[in-house]
C-alpha positions in Angstrom: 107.6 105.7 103.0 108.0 103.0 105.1 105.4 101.0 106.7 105.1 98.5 109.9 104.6 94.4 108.9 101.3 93.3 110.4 101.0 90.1 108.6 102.0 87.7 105.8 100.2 86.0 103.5 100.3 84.7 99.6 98.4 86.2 96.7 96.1 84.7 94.0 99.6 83.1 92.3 101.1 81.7 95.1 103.5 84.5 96.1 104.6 86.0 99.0 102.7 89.9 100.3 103.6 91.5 103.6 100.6 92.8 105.0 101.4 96.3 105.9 99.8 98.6 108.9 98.5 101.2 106.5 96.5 98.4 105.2 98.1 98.0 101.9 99.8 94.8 100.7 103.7 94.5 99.3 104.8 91.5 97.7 108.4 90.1 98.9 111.0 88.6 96.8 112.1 86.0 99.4 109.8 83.6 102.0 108.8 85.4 104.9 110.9 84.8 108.3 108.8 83.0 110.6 110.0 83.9 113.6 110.5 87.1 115.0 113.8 88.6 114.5 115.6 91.1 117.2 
């Protein structure tokens, strides 16, 4: 299912998770954009 971005931030190890709106976390195999992308 897929699942709205609410937030970034790195785990324990130093790796990339995408906070999602259900409230779970998904970790991303590249670095996160930092700008918003239309």
């Amino acid at each position: 299912m897929k699942q709205a971005i609410s937030g970034f931030h790195t785990d324990d190890e130093g790796h990339w998770e995408a906070q999602l709106a259900c409230g779970h976390n998904q970790h991303v195999r590249h670095d996160p954009p930092w700008m918003i992308r239309e």
